[in-house]
N, C-alpha and C positions, 0 to 999 in steps of 0.2 A: 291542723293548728300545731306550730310549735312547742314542745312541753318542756324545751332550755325553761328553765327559771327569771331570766334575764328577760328574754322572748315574752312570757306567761306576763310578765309586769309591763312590757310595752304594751303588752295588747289591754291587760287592764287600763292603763293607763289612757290610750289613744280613745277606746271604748267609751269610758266615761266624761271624756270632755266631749265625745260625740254627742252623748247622752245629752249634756245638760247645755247644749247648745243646741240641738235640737230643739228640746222643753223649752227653752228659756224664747223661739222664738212663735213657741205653741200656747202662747200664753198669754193673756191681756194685760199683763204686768209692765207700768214702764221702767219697773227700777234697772239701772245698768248693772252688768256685771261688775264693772269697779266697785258701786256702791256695796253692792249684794257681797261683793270677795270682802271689803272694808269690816262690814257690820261684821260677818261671820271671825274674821282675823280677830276681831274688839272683842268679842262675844266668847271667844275660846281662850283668848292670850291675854283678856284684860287690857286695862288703860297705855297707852302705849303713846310715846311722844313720836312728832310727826316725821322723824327722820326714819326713828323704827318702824314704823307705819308703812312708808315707802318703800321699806327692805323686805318687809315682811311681804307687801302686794307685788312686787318686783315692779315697780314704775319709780319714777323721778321722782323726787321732794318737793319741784313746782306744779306738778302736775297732780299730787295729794295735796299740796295746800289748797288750791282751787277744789278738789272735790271735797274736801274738809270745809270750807268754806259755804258750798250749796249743802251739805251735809248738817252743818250747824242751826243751816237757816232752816233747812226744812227738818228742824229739830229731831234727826236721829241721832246726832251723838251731842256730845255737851265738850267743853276744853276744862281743865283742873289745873290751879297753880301747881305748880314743879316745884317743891319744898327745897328742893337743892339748887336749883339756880331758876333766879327771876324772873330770867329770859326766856324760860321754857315752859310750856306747856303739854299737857299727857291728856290724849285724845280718850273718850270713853264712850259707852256705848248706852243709850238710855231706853227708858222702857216702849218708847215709840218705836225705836229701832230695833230693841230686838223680837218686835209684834211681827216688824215689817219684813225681818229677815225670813220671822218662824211662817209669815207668809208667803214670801217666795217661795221658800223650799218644799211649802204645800203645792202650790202655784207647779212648781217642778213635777214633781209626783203627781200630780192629777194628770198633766201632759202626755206624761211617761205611760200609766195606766195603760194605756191601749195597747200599746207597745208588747206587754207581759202579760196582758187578759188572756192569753193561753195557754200558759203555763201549769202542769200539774203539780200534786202538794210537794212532790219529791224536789223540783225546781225549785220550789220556794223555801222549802228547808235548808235547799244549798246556796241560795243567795243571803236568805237570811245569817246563816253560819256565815259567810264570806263576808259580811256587810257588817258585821258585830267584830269577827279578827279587824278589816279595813280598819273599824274605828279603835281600837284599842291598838293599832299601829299606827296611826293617824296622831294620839295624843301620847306617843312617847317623845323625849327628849335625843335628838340623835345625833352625833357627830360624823359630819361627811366627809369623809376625804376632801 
């Protein structure tokens, strides 16, 4: 394995959408990934109008309105008037959805499971450390070139 830095994040990188696409099709879950990306987006960043929504999932703003739409109905998020303009609405995320989220992600990890049932503690202290950094780089603010 490469140990460039650069490299070291591909491979994280590559790894873990393998991971949870793997899981995600070991699973008797029907939620989509759009949905599942949407809730998790609402759930970290808060209420977000549907343009931001769309920037945020990288897809189109007709293509979030439609899943915003089956999303409302099958009551995981809720819409909020826009105190600033009439016209607009800020998507949120309600307590069904974020069951249904805290579900997949279960749904995920039990998949997964198998996969790491051989790992010894010392493994698991290093993913645990790696998975605690992930997340607290995860919820910084960053400017990207």
């Amino acid at each position: 394995m490469n140990t460039e830095p650069h490299a070291i994040l591909e491979t994280l990188i590559s790894a873990s959408n393998r991971l949870i696409r793997t899981a995600a099709q070991h699973t008797a879950h029907s939620m989509t990934s759009a949905t599942a990306r949407t809730l998790s987006i609402l759930s970290s960043d808060g209420p977000l109008r549907t343009d931001e929504l769309a920037a945020a999932s990288r897809t189109g703003q007709p293509g979030m309105t439609k899943l915003l739409r089956n999303m409302v109905a099958d009551e995981l998020v809720y819409r909020i008037a826009e105190v600033d303009d009439a016209r607009a609405w800020l998507i949120a995320i309600t307590p069904k959805g974020t069951d249904a989220m805290l579900a997949w992600r279960r749904d995920l990890a039990d998949a997964m499971a198998p996969l790491f049932d051989d790992l010894a503690d010392d493994d698991w202290k290093a993913i645990e450390t790696t998975a605690a950094l992930l997340d607290e780089k995860s919820r910084r603010e960053v400017v990207f070139a």
